[in-house]
C-alpha positions in Angstrom: 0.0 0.0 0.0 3.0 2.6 0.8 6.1 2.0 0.1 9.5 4.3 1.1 13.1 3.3 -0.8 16.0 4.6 0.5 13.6 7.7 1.2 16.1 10.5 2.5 15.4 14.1 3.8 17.2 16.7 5.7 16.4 20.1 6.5 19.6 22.5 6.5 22.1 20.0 8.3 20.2 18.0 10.2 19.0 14.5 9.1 15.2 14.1 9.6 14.5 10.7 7.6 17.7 8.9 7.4 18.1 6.3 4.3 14.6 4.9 5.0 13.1 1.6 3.6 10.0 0.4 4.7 6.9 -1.2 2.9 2.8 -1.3 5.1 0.7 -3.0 4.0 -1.7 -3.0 7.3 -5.4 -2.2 7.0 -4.1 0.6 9.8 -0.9 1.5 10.7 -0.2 3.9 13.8 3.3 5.9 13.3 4.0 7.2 16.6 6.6 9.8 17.8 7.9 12.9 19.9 7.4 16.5 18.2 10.2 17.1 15.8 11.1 13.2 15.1 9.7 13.5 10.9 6.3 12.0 11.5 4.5 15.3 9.6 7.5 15.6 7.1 6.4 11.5 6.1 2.9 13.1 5.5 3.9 16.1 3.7 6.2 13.9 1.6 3.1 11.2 1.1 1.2 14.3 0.0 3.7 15.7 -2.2 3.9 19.1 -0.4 8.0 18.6 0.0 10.2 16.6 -1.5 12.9 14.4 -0.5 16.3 14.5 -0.7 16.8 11.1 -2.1 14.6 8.2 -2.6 11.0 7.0 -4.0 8.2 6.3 -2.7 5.0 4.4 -3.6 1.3 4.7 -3.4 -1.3 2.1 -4.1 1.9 0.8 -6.5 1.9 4.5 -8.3 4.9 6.2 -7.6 4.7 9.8 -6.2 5.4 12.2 -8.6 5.3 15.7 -7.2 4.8 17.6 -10.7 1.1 15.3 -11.1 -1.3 14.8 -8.4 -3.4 12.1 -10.0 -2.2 9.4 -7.4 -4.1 11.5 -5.1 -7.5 11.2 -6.6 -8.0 7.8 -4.2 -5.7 8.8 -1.0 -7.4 11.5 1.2 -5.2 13.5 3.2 -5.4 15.5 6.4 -2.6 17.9 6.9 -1.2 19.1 10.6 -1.8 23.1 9.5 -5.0 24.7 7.1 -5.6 23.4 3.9 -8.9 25.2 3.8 -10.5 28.2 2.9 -11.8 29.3 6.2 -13.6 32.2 5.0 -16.2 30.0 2.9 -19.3 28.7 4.7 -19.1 25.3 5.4 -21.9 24.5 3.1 -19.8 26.6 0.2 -16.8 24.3 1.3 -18.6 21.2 0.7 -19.9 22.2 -2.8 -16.4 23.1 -3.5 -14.6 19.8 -2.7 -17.3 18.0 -4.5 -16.3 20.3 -7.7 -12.8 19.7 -7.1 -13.0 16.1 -6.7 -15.9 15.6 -9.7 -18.0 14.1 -7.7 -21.8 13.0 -8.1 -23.2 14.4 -5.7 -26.5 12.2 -6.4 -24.9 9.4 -6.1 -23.3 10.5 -3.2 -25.6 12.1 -1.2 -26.1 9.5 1.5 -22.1 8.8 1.7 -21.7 12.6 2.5 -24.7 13.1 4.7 -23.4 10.0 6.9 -20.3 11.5 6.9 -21.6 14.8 8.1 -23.4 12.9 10.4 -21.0 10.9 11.9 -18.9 14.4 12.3 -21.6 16.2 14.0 -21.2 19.3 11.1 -24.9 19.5 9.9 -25.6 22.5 12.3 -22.8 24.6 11.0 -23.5 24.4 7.5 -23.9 28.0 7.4 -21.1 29.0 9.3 -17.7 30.1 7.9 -15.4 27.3 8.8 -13.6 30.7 10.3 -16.2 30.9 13.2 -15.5 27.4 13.8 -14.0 26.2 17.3 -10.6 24.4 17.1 -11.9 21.0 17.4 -14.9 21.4 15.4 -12.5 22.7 12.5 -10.6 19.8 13.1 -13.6 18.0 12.3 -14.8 19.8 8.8 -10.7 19.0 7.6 -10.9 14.8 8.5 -14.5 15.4 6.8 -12.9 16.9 3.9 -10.2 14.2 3.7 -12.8 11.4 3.3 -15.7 13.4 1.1 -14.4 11.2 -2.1 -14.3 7.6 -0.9 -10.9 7.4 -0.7 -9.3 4.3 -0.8 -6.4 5.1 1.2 -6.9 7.9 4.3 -3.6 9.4 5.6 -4.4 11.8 8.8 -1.5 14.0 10.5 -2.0 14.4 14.4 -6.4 13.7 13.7 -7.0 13.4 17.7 -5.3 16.9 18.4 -7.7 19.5 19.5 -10.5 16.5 19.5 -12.2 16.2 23.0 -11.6 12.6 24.7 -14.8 11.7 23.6 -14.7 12.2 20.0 -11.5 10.4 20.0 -13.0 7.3 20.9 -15.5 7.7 18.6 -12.8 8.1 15.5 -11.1 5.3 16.6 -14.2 3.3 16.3 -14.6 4.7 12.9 -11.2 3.9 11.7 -11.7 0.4 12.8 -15.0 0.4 10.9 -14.0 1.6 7.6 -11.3 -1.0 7.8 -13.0 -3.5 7.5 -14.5 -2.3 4.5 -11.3 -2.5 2.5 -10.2 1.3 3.6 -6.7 2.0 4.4 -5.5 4.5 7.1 -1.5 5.5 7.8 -1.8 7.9 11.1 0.6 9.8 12.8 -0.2 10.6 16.7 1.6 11.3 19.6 -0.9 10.0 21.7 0.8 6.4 22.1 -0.9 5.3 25.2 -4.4 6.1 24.6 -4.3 4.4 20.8 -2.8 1.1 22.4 -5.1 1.0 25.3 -8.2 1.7 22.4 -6.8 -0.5 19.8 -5.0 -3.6 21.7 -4.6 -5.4 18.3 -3.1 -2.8 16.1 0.3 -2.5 15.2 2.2 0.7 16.1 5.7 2.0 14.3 7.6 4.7 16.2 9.7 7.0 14.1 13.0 8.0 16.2 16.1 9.2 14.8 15.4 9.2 11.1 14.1 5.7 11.2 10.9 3.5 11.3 10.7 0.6 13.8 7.2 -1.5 14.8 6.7 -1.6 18.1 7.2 -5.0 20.1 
């Protein structure tokens, strides 16, 4: 499913991912790590934002090539900073993805309204996602990430600014859509609680430029 070869990136002289090789294939996988280890450079690197210094990697066997996007059109991303325009209403927001994305929105309409649903968002449909609270923006950009039935979901830091709550809830979610043949590759910092949630996923820790599963 993702795939890093001899993947490689430094910022000024110091060695954030170090020579890395590493294949998942796991419905979920659970990349833990201290601020500052590389966990959001992997995600900005997965979504083509940066590039590395050295090295390929591989989506869904499509190799990601940061001057075409296409690989993205079945991988929905969630980004730890805004990738939205916050002075739309949410409603406007919506429309826009589904524009973006070409999506049929009759044929979708139950997918989406589920989603909205499941996110708690149809009472803010008419406020700009500006006016928003932390979490609840939080909220409209994992909504967002998943509007086109992606087939692959890769989420950096999704439980920050979530209450304890919602968390849970999300992690039942993820566990859901797994078993439906969705993928998910996480970043969290949040070791303890994921373990203690999911006892029978497997969790990697990034540390020192390099990827290790947990024992």
């Amino acid at each position: 499913m993702i795939i890093f070869k001899n993947l490689t990136k430094t910022y000024k002289s110091n060695l954030i991912i170090n020579n890395l090789n590493i294949e998942f294939n796991e419905k979920i996988i659970f990349l833990n790590g201290e601020n500052g280890t590389g966990k959001s450079t992997i995600v900005k690197m997965l979504a083509s934002v940066i590039k590395p210094c050295s090295g390929t990697i591989f989506i869904n066997d499509n190799l990601v090539n940061y001057n075409n996007g296409t690989y993205k059109k079945e991988v929905g991303f969630c980004l730890n900073y805004p990738t939205y325009p916050a002075h739309l209403k949410l409603l406007e927001y919506v429309k826009l993805l589904n524009f973006v994305y070409g999506i049929d929105i009759n044929k979708n309409k139950d997918y989406q309204q589920n989603l909205m649903n499941f996110f708690e968002l149809n009472k803010f449909l008419n406020y700009k996602i500006s006016e928003l609270s932390t979490g609840y923006e939080k909220r409209v950009k994992l909504f967002a990430s998943m509007i086109h039935h992606p087939k692959l979901i890769v989420w950096d830091e999704p439980f920050a600014n979530l209450d304890k709550t919602f968390r849970k809830k999300l992690m039942g979610k993820i566990v859901e859509l797994s078993s439906q043949d969705i993928y998910f590759f996480i970043t969290s910092h949040i070791e303890n609680e994921i373990k203690n949630e999911l006892k029978s996923i497997k969790n990697y820790t990034i540390k020192n430029g390099v990827i290790e599963q947990d024992v």
